[in-house]
N, C-alpha and C positions, 0 to 999 in steps of 0.2 A: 446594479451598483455601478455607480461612474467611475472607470478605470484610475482616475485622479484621486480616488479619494484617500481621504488618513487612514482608513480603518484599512481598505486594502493593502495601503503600504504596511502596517500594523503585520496583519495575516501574512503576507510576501518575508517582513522581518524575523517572523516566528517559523516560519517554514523552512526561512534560510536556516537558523540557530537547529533545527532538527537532523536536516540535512548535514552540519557539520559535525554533530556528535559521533562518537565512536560509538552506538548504542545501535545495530542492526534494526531490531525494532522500529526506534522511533525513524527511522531514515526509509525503511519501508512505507511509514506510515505518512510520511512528508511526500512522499513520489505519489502515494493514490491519491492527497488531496491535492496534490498539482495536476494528475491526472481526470479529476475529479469536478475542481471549482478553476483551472489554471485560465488566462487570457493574456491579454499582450504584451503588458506590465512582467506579468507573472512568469512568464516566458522568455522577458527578454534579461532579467536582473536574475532567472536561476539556472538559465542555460548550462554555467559552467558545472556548476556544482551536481547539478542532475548527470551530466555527462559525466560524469567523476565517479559521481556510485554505479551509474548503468554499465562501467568497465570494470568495477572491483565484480570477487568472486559472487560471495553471496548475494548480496540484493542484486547484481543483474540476473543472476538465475532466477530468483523469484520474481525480480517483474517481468523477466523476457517469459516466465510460466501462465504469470496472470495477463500478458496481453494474448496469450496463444486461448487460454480460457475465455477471455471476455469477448472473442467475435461471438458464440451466441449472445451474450448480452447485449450485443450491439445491434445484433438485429433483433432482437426482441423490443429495444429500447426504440429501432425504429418503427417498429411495428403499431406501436405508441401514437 
């Protein structure tokens, strides 16, 4: 998909509004698909706000959990 496109901006827009909710959940689930589908656009328009949950209690505990789990995934994924 061309980093230009509507539809990314779209996904990036919807990402952001997850990200700002008070709802744990969906803000856990906004950081895997940035960590997931994320690129340079994606990266540079939600920097702040990822920075923002990755300092509060709960969701940095659980992604600083899930990046300490997912090195085997990543070498599996290299393995690919």
């Amino acid at each position: 998909m061309h980093e230009n496109s509507d539809f990314l901006r779209l996904v990036v827009n919807s990402i952001r509004k997850d990200l700002d909710e008070n709802n744990e959940i969906n803000n856990c689930l906004a950081l895997h698909a940035i960590a997931n589908v994320g690129g340079t656009e994606m990266a540079e328009t939600l920097c702040e706000d990822v920075h923002r949950l990755l300092i509060s209690p709960y969701v940095g505990e659980v992604a600083s959990q899930r990046s300490l789990s997912s090195d085997d995934d990543t070498a599996h994924r290299r393995a690919w």
